[in-house]
VORO-594781 format. One record per residue (C-alpha): residue number from 1; residue in one letter; x, y, z. Coordinates in steps of 0.001 Angstrom, whole numbers, plus 500000, padded with zeros to 6 digits. Example, Ala and Ser with C-alpha at 12.3 -4.5 7.8 and 13.67 -1.06 7.14 Angstrom:
DRENTOR  k  r  x  y  z
DRENTOR  1  a  512300  495500  507800
DRENTOR  2  s  513670  498940  507140
//
This chain:
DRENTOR  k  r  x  y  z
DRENTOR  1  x  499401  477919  488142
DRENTOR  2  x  503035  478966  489299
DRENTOR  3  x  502406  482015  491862
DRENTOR  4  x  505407  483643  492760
DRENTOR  5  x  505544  485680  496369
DRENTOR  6  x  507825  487562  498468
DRENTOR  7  x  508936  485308  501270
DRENTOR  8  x  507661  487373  504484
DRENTOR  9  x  504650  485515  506282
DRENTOR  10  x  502221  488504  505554
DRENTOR  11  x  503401  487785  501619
DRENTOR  12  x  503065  484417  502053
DRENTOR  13  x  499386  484753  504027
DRENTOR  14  x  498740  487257  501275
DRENTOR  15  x  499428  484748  499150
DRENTOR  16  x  497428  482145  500723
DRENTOR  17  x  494255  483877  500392
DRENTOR  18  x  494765  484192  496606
DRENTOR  19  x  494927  480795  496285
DRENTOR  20  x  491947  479667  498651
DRENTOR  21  x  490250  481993  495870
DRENTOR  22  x  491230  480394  493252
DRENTOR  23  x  490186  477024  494900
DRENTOR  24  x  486664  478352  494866
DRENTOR  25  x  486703  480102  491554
DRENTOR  26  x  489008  477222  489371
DRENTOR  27  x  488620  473950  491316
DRENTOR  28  x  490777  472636  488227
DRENTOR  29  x  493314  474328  488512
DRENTOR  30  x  496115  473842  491372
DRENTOR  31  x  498699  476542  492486
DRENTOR  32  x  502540  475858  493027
DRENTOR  33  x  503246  478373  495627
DRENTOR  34  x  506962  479824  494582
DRENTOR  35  x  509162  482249  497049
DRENTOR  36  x  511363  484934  495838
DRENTOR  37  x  513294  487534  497734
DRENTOR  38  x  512933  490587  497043
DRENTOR  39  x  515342  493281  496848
DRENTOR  40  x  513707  495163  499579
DRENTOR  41  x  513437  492159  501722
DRENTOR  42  x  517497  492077  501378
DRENTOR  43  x  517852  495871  501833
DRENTOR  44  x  516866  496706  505765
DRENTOR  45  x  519209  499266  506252
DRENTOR  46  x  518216  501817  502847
DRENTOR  47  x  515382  504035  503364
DRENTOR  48  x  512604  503117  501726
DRENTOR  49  x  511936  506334  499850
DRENTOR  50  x  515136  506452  498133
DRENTOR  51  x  514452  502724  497194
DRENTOR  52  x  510850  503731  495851
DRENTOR  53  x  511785  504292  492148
DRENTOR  54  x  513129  500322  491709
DRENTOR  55  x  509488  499373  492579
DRENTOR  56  x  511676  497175  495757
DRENTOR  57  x  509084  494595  496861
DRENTOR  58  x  507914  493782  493281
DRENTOR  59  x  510751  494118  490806
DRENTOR  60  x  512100  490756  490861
DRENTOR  61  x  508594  488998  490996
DRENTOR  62  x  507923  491401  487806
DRENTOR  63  x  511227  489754  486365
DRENTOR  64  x  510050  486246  486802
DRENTOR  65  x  506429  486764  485327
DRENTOR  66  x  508502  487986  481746
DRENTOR  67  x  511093  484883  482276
DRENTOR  68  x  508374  482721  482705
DRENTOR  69  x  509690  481199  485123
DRENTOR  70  x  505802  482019  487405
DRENTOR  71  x  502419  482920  485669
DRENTOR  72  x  501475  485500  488616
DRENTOR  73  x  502562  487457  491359
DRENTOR  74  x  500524  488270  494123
DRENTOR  75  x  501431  491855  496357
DRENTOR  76  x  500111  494540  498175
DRENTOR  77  x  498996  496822  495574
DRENTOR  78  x  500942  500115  497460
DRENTOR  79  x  503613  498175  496862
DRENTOR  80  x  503690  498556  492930
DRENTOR  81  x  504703  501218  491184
DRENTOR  82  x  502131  503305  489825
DRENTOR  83  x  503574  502769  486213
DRENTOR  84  x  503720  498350  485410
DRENTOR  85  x  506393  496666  483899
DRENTOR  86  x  505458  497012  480081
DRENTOR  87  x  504233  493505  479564
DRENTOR  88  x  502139  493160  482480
DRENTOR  89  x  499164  494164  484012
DRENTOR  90  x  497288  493716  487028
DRENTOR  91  x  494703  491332  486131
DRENTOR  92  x  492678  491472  489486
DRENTOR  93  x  492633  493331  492665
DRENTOR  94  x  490833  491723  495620
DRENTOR  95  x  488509  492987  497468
DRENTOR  96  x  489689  495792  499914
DRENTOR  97  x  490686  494736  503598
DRENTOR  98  x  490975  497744  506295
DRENTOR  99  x  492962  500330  505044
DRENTOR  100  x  493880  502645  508578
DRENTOR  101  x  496731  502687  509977
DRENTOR  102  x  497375  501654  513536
DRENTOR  103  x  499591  502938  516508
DRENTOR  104  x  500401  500034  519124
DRENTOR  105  x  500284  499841  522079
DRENTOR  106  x  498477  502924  522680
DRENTOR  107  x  496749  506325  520918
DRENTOR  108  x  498892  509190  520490
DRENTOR  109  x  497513  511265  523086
DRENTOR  110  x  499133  509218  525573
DRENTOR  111  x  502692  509077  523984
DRENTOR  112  x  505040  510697  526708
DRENTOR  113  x  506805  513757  526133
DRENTOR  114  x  509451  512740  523718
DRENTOR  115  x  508763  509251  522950
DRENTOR  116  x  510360  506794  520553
DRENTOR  117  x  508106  506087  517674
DRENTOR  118  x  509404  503605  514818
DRENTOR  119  x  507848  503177  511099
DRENTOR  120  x  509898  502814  507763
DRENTOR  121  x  507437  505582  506210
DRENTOR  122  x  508082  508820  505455
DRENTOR  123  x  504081  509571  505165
DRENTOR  124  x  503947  508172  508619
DRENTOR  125  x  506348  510513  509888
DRENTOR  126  x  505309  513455  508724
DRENTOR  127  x  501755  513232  509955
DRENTOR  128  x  503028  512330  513222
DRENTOR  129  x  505314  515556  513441
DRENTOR  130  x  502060  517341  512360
DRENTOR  131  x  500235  516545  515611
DRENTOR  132  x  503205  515531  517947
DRENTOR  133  x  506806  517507  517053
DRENTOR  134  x  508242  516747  520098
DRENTOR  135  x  508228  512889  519291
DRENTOR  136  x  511115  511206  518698
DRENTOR  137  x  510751  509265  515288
DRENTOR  138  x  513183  506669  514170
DRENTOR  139  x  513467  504378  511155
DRENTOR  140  x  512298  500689  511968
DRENTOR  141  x  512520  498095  508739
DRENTOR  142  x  511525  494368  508820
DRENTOR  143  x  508436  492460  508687
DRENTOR  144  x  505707  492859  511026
DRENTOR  145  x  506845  490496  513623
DRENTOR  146  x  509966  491792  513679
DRENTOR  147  x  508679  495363  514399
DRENTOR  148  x  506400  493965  516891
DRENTOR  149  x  509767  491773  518785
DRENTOR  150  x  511710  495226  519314
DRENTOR  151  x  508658  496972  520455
DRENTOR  152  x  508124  493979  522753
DRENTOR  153  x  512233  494870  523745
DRENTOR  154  x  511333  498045  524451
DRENTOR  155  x  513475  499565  521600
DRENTOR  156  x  510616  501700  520800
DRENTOR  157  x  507869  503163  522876
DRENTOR  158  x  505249  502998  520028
DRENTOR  159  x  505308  501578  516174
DRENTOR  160  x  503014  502588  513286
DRENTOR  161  x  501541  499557  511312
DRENTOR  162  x  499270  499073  508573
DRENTOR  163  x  495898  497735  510105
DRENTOR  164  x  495500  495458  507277
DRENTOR  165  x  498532  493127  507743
DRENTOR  166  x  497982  492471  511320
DRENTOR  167  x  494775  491306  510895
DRENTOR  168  x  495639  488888  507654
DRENTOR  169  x  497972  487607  510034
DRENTOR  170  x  495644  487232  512963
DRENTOR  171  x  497587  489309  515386
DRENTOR  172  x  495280  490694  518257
DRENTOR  173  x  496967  493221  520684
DRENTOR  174  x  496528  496489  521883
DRENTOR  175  x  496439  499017  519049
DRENTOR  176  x  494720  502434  518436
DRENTOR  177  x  493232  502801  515032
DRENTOR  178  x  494603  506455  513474
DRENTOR  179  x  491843  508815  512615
DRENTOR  180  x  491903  508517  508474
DRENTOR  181  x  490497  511742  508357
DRENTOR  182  x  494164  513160  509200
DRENTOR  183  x  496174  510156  508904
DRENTOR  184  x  495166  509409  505467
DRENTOR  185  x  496401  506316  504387
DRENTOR  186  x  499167  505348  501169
DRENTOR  187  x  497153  504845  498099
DRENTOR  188  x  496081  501324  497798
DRENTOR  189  x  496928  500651  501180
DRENTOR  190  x  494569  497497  502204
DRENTOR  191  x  494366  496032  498730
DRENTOR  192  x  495788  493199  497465
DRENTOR  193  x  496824  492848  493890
DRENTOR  194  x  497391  490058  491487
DRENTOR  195  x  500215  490517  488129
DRENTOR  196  x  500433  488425  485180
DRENTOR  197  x  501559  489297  481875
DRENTOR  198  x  499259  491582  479673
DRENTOR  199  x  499199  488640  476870
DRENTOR  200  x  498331  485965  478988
DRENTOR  201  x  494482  485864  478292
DRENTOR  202  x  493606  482500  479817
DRENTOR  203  x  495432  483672  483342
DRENTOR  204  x  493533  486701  482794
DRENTOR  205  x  490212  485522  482419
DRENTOR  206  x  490731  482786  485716
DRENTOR  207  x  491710  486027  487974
DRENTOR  208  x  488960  488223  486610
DRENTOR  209  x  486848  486604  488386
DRENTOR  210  x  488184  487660  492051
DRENTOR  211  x  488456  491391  490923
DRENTOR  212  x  486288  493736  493124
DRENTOR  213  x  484996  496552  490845
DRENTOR  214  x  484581  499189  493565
DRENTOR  215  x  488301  497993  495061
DRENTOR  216  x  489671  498868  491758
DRENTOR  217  x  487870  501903  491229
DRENTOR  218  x  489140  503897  493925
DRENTOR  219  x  492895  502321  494324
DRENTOR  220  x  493366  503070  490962
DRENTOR  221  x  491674  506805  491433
DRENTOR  222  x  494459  506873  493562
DRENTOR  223  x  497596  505880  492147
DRENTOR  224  x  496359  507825  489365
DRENTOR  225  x  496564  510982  491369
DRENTOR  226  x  499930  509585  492180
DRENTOR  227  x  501039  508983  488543
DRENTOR  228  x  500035  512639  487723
DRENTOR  229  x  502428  514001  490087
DRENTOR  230  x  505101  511868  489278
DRENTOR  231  x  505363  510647  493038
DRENTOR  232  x  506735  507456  493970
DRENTOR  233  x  505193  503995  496325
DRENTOR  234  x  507260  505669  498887
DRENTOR  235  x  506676  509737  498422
DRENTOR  236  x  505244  511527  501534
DRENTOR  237  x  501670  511827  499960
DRENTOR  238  x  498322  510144  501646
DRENTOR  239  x  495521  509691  499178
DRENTOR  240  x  492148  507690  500251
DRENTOR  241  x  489185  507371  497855
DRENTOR  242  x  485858  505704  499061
DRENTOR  243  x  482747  504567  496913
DRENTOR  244  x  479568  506396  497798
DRENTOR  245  x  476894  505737  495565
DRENTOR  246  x  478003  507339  492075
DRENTOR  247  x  480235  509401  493310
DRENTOR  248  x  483895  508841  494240
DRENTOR  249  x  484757  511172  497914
DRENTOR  250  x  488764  511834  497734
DRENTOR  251  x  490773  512575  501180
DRENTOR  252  x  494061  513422  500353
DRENTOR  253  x  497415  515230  501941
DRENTOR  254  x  500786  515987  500677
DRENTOR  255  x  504129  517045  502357
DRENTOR  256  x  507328  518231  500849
DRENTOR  257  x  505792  519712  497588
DRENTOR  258  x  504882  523191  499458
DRENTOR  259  x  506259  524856  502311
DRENTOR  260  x  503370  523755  504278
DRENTOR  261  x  500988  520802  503451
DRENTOR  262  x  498230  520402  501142
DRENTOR  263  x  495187  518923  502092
DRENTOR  264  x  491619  518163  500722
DRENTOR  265  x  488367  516612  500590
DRENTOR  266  x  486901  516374  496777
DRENTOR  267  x  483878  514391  495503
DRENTOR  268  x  484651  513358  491600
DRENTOR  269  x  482593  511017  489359
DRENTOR  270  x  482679  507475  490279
DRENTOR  271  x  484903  506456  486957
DRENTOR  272  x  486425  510194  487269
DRENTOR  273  x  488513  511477  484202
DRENTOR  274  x  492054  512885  484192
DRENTOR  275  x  490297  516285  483426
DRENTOR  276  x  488788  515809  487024
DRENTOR  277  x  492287  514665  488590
DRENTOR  278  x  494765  516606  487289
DRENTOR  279  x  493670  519687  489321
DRENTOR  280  x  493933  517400  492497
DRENTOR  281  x  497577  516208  491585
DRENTOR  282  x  498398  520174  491048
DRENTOR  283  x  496822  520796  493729
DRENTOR  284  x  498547  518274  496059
DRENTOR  285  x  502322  519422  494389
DRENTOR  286  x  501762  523154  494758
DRENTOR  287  x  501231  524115  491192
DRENTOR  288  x  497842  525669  491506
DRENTOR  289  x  496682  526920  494671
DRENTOR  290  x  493315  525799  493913
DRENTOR  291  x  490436  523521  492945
//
Protein backbone atom coordinates (compact mmCIF):
# COMPACT_ATOMS: atom_id res chain seq x y z
CA UNK A 1 0.00 0.00 0.00
CA UNK A 2 1.45 3.46 -1.26
CA UNK A 3 0.59 6.02 1.74
CA UNK A 4 1.22 9.38 0.84
CA UNK A 5 2.00 12.12 3.86
CA UNK A 6 2.87 15.60 4.36
CA UNK A 7 6.55 15.77 5.13
CA UNK A 8 6.50 17.47 8.78
CA UNK A 9 7.63 14.90 11.58
CA UNK A 10 4.13 15.11 13.34
CA UNK A 11 2.78 14.00 9.55
CA UNK A 12 5.23 11.65 9.28
CA UNK A 13 4.67 10.20 13.16
CA UNK A 14 1.03 10.52 12.18
CA UNK A 15 1.80 8.51 9.60
CA UNK A 16 3.72 6.01 11.41
CA UNK A 17 1.02 5.02 13.63
CA UNK A 18 -1.23 4.24 10.63
CA UNK A 19 1.00 1.92 9.48
CA UNK A 20 1.97 0.06 12.85
CA UNK A 21 -1.99 -0.43 12.49
CA UNK A 22 -2.03 -1.80 9.57
CA UNK A 23 0.86 -4.18 10.64
CA UNK A 24 -1.52 -5.56 13.20
CA UNK A 25 -4.69 -5.51 11.19
CA UNK A 26 -3.04 -6.75 7.43
CA UNK A 27 0.23 -8.54 8.31
CA UNK A 28 0.19 -9.12 4.37
CA UNK A 29 0.22 -6.23 3.34
CA UNK A 30 3.40 -3.76 3.49
CA UNK A 31 3.24 0.13 3.28
CA UNK A 32 5.61 2.34 1.02
CA UNK A 33 5.69 5.41 3.05
CA UNK A 34 5.59 8.43 0.24
CA UNK A 35 6.27 12.36 1.19
CA UNK A 36 4.59 15.18 -0.46
CA UNK A 37 4.70 18.85 0.29
CA UNK A 38 2.02 20.45 0.75
CA UNK A 39 1.02 23.77 -0.31
CA UNK A 40 0.66 24.95 3.18
CA UNK A 41 3.91 23.48 4.19
CA UNK A 42 5.42 25.92 1.30
CA UNK A 43 3.20 28.89 2.31
CA UNK A 44 4.55 30.20 6.00
CA UNK A 45 4.02 33.62 5.45
CA UNK A 46 -0.17 33.52 4.23
CA UNK A 47 -2.56 33.38 6.97
CA UNK A 48 -4.03 30.39 7.35
CA UNK A 49 -7.65 31.49 7.19
CA UNK A 50 -7.44 33.03 3.91
CA UNK A 51 -5.69 29.73 2.78
CA UNK A 52 -8.66 27.62 4.37
CA UNK A 53 -10.86 27.30 1.21
CA UNK A 54 -7.82 25.32 -0.92
CA UNK A 55 -8.13 22.63 1.83
CA UNK A 56 -3.83 23.66 2.20
CA UNK A 57 -2.44 20.63 4.06
CA UNK A 58 -4.48 18.07 2.02
CA UNK A 59 -5.02 19.26 -1.52
CA UNK A 60 -2.10 17.86 -3.16
CA UNK A 61 -2.24 14.45 -1.22
CA UNK A 62 -6.07 14.54 -2.52
CA UNK A 63 -4.43 15.04 -6.10
CA UNK A 64 -2.22 12.06 -5.86
CA UNK A 65 -4.93 9.56 -4.47
CA UNK A 66 -7.05 10.47 -8.11
CA UNK A 67 -3.53 10.22 -10.14
CA UNK A 68 -2.88 7.15 -8.59
CA UNK A 69 0.14 7.81 -8.05
CA UNK A 70 -0.66 6.66 -3.69
CA UNK A 71 -3.70 4.48 -2.55
CA UNK A 72 -4.13 6.65 0.82
CA UNK A 73 -3.42 9.64 2.57
CA UNK A 74 -3.18 9.85 6.09
CA UNK A 75 -3.97 13.65 7.98
CA UNK A 76 -5.30 15.26 10.79
CA UNK A 77 -8.88 15.18 10.17
CA UNK A 78 -9.25 19.33 11.07
CA UNK A 79 -7.17 19.53 8.45
CA UNK A 80 -9.73 18.46 5.64
CA UNK A 81 -12.20 20.31 4.35
CA UNK A 82 -15.50 19.59 5.52
CA UNK A 83 -16.68 18.90 1.85
CA UNK A 84 -14.03 15.71 0.11
CA UNK A 85 -12.66 15.76 -3.11
CA UNK A 86 -15.55 14.05 -5.19
CA UNK A 87 -13.92 10.70 -5.62
CA UNK A 88 -12.81 10.14 -2.23
CA UNK A 89 -13.82 9.44 1.04
CA UNK A 90 -12.49 8.98 4.33
CA UNK A 91 -12.42 5.38 4.78
CA UNK A 92 -11.36 5.34 8.55
CA UNK A 93 -10.78 7.69 11.33
CA UNK A 94 -8.65 6.47 14.25
CA UNK A 95 -9.38 6.48 17.40
CA UNK A 96 -9.40 10.00 19.08
CA UNK A 97 -6.07 11.22 20.86
CA UNK A 98 -6.44 14.39 23.34
CA UNK A 99 -8.17 16.99 21.77
CA UNK A 100 -7.30 20.39 24.30
CA UNK A 101 -5.34 22.75 23.48
CA UNK A 102 -2.25 23.71 25.40
CA UNK A 103 -0.47 27.05 26.43
CA UNK A 104 3.43 26.52 27.11
CA UNK A 105 5.26 27.35 29.28
CA UNK A 106 2.74 28.49 31.62
CA UNK A 107 -1.37 29.06 32.27
CA UNK A 108 -2.74 32.24 31.26
CA UNK A 109 -3.20 33.67 34.53
CA UNK A 110 0.36 34.20 34.80
CA UNK A 111 0.97 35.84 31.32
CA UNK A 112 2.42 39.41 32.17
CA UNK A 113 0.68 42.43 31.34
CA UNK A 114 1.03 42.59 27.64
CA UNK A 115 2.72 39.51 26.69
CA UNK A 116 3.65 38.03 23.33
CA UNK A 117 1.52 35.09 22.53
CA UNK A 118 2.08 33.24 19.03
CA UNK A 119 -0.47 30.65 17.23
CA UNK A 120 -1.35 30.55 13.40
CA UNK A 121 -5.20 30.30 14.53
CA UNK A 122 -7.63 32.65 14.34
CA UNK A 123 -9.96 30.48 16.89
CA UNK A 124 -7.00 30.65 19.15
CA UNK A 125 -6.89 34.24 19.08
CA UNK A 126 -10.04 35.16 19.61
CA UNK A 127 -10.61 33.14 22.74
CA UNK A 128 -7.53 34.50 24.07
CA UNK A 129 -8.70 38.24 23.53
CA UNK A 130 -11.91 36.97 25.27
CA UNK A 131 -10.18 36.40 28.62
CA UNK A 132 -6.88 38.44 28.15
CA UNK A 133 -7.31 41.79 25.65
CA UNK A 134 -4.39 43.27 26.75
CA UNK A 135 -2.20 40.36 25.25
CA UNK A 136 -0.20 40.87 22.56
CA UNK A 137 -1.02 38.12 19.85
CA UNK A 138 1.11 37.53 16.85
CA UNK A 139 1.03 35.10 13.93
CA UNK A 140 3.60 32.13 14.40
CA UNK A 141 3.57 29.38 11.29
CA UNK A 142 5.80 26.24 11.10
CA UNK A 143 5.78 22.90 12.54
CA UNK A 144 5.77 22.23 16.10
CA UNK A 145 9.42 22.27 16.68
CA UNK A 146 9.83 25.18 15.02
CA UNK A 147 7.25 27.03 17.22
CA UNK A 148 8.77 25.48 20.17
CA UNK A 149 12.79 26.83 18.84
CA UNK A 150 11.50 30.61 18.80
CA UNK A 151 9.72 30.23 22.02
CA UNK A 152 12.94 28.66 23.31
CA UNK A 153 14.59 32.26 21.59
CA UNK A 154 12.43 34.08 23.44
CA UNK A 155 10.56 35.50 20.35
CA UNK A 156 7.44 34.83 22.13
CA UNK A 157 6.53 34.77 25.76
CA UNK A 158 3.89 31.98 25.35
CA UNK A 159 2.61 29.70 22.17
CA UNK A 160 -0.74 27.89 21.80
CA UNK A 161 -0.41 24.19 20.60
CA UNK A 162 -2.62 21.44 19.96
CA UNK A 163 -2.17 18.89 22.93
CA UNK A 164 -2.42 16.10 20.59
CA UNK A 165 0.71 16.64 18.41
CA UNK A 166 3.06 17.09 21.21
CA UNK A 167 2.30 14.08 22.69
CA UNK A 168 2.41 11.86 19.20
CA UNK A 169 5.67 13.33 19.12
CA UNK A 170 6.71 12.60 22.65
CA UNK A 171 7.50 16.11 23.65
CA UNK A 172 7.30 16.57 27.56
CA UNK A 173 7.67 20.22 28.83
CA UNK A 174 5.94 22.58 30.77
CA UNK A 175 2.47 23.25 29.37
CA UNK A 176 -0.97 24.24 30.85
CA UNK A 177 -3.85 22.34 29.43
CA UNK A 178 -6.75 25.16 28.29
CA UNK A 179 -10.03 24.68 30.01
CA UNK A 180 -12.25 23.07 26.90
CA UNK A 181 -15.13 24.31 28.49
CA UNK A 182 -14.12 27.94 27.08
CA UNK A 183 -11.38 27.09 24.85
CA UNK A 184 -13.32 24.73 22.83
CA UNK A 185 -11.30 23.04 20.51
CA UNK A 186 -11.41 23.04 16.16
CA UNK A 187 -13.70 20.33 15.11
CA UNK A 188 -11.88 17.14 14.74
CA UNK A 189 -9.06 18.41 16.49
CA UNK A 190 -7.23 15.11 18.00
CA UNK A 191 -8.35 12.77 15.26
CA UNK A 192 -6.55 11.32 12.75
CA UNK A 193 -8.01 10.49 9.40
CA UNK A 194 -7.26 8.12 6.62
CA UNK A 195 -8.42 9.08 2.48
CA UNK A 196 -8.62 6.76 -0.30
CA UNK A 197 -10.73 6.93 -3.22
CA UNK A 198 -14.56 6.22 -2.79
CA UNK A 199 -14.20 3.21 -5.48
CA UNK A 200 -11.45 1.57 -4.03
CA UNK A 201 -13.36 -1.22 -2.07
CA UNK A 202 -10.48 -3.54 -1.20
CA UNK A 203 -8.46 -0.33 0.46
CA UNK A 204 -11.66 0.31 2.01
CA UNK A 205 -12.43 -2.77 3.60
CA UNK A 206 -8.36 -3.13 5.00
CA UNK A 207 -8.87 0.49 6.78
CA UNK A 208 -12.33 -0.27 8.09
CA UNK A 209 -11.02 -2.11 10.36
CA UNK A 210 -9.03 0.75 12.40
CA UNK A 211 -12.18 3.07 12.30
CA UNK A 212 -13.39 4.03 15.86
CA UNK A 213 -17.22 4.31 15.71
CA UNK A 214 -17.61 6.79 18.58
CA UNK A 215 -14.37 8.90 16.98
CA UNK A 216 -16.37 9.22 13.91
CA UNK A 217 -19.53 9.94 15.41
CA UNK A 218 -18.80 13.05 17.03
CA UNK A 219 -15.93 14.54 14.52
CA UNK A 220 -18.25 14.18 11.95
CA UNK A 221 -21.25 15.79 14.28
CA UNK A 222 -18.90 18.38 14.04
CA UNK A 223 -17.77 19.23 10.75
CA UNK A 224 -21.27 18.78 10.00
CA UNK A 225 -22.19 21.76 12.07
CA UNK A 226 -19.36 23.27 10.16
CA UNK A 227 -20.65 22.30 6.66
CA UNK A 228 -24.08 23.85 7.58
CA UNK A 229 -22.65 27.14 8.08
CA UNK A 230 -20.55 27.13 5.26
CA UNK A 231 -17.37 27.79 7.52
CA UNK A 232 -14.04 26.84 6.55
CA UNK A 233 -10.88 24.31 8.43
CA UNK A 234 -9.67 27.68 9.35
CA UNK A 235 -13.01 29.91 10.36
CA UNK A 236 -12.99 31.29 13.97
CA UNK A 237 -15.60 28.64 15.21
CA UNK A 238 -14.80 25.92 18.19
CA UNK A 239 -17.09 22.94 18.10
CA UNK A 240 -16.45 19.79 20.58
CA UNK A 241 -18.86 16.82 20.68
CA UNK A 242 -18.35 13.96 23.30
CA UNK A 243 -20.10 10.43 23.48
CA UNK A 244 -22.15 9.93 26.61
CA UNK A 245 -24.11 6.98 26.56
CA UNK A 246 -26.83 7.56 23.70
CA UNK A 247 -26.62 10.83 23.65
CA UNK A 248 -24.18 13.14 21.82
CA UNK A 249 -23.27 16.57 24.49
CA UNK A 250 -22.20 19.54 21.93
CA UNK A 251 -19.85 22.54 23.31
CA UNK A 252 -19.58 24.95 20.79
CA UNK A 253 -18.52 28.90 20.21
CA UNK A 254 -18.42 31.14 17.30
CA UNK A 255 -16.79 34.60 16.61
CA UNK A 256 -17.20 36.95 13.73
CA UNK A 257 -20.79 35.82 12.71
CA UNK A 258 -22.47 38.25 15.49
CA UNK A 259 -21.37 41.27 17.07
CA UNK A 260 -20.62 39.35 20.10
CA UNK A 261 -20.03 35.51 20.33
CA UNK A 262 -22.25 32.66 20.34
CA UNK A 263 -21.91 30.02 22.64
CA UNK A 264 -23.65 26.72 23.77
CA UNK A 265 -23.98 23.53 25.40
CA UNK A 266 -26.68 21.08 23.52
CA UNK A 267 -27.29 17.34 24.08
CA UNK A 268 -28.57 15.77 20.50
CA UNK A 269 -29.12 12.07 19.64
CA UNK A 270 -26.08 10.04 19.41
CA UNK A 271 -26.43 9.62 15.32
CA UNK A 272 -28.22 13.25 15.46
CA UNK A 273 -30.07 14.39 12.19
CA UNK A 274 -29.61 17.63 10.23
CA UNK A 275 -33.14 18.54 11.63
CA UNK A 276 -31.30 18.50 15.10
CA UNK A 277 -28.14 20.53 13.70
CA UNK A 278 -29.25 22.99 11.62
CA UNK A 279 -30.63 25.09 14.54
CA UNK A 280 -27.05 24.82 16.12
CA UNK A 281 -25.27 26.04 12.83
CA UNK A 282 -28.01 29.07 12.85
CA UNK A 283 -27.50 29.42 15.96
CA UNK A 284 -23.66 29.63 15.94
CA UNK A 285 -23.90 32.26 12.56
CA UNK A 286 -26.50 34.57 14.08
CA UNK A 287 -29.50 33.63 12.07
CA UNK A 288 -31.78 32.61 14.86
CA UNK A 289 -31.24 33.82 18.20
CA UNK A 290 -32.29 30.62 19.56
CA UNK A 291 -32.46 26.88 20.17
Amino acid sequence: MRVGSRESKLAMRQTEIFCQRMAILNPEEECQVIGIKSLGDIDLTSPLNQMSATGAFVRELDEAILKGSIDVSVNSLKDIPTVVADGLTVGAILKRDSDEDVMLPCSIDQLPQGAKVGTASVRREMMLREIRPDLEIVPLRGNIHTRLSKLDRGEFDAIILAKAGLDRMGIERPMHILDKQHFIPAPAQGAIAVECRSDDPETLRMISAMDDYDTRVAVEAERRIMRIMKAGCSAPVGINAVVVGDELRITAVSYSYTPEPRRLKITVAKEPSDDELIPIAEYLTGRRDSI
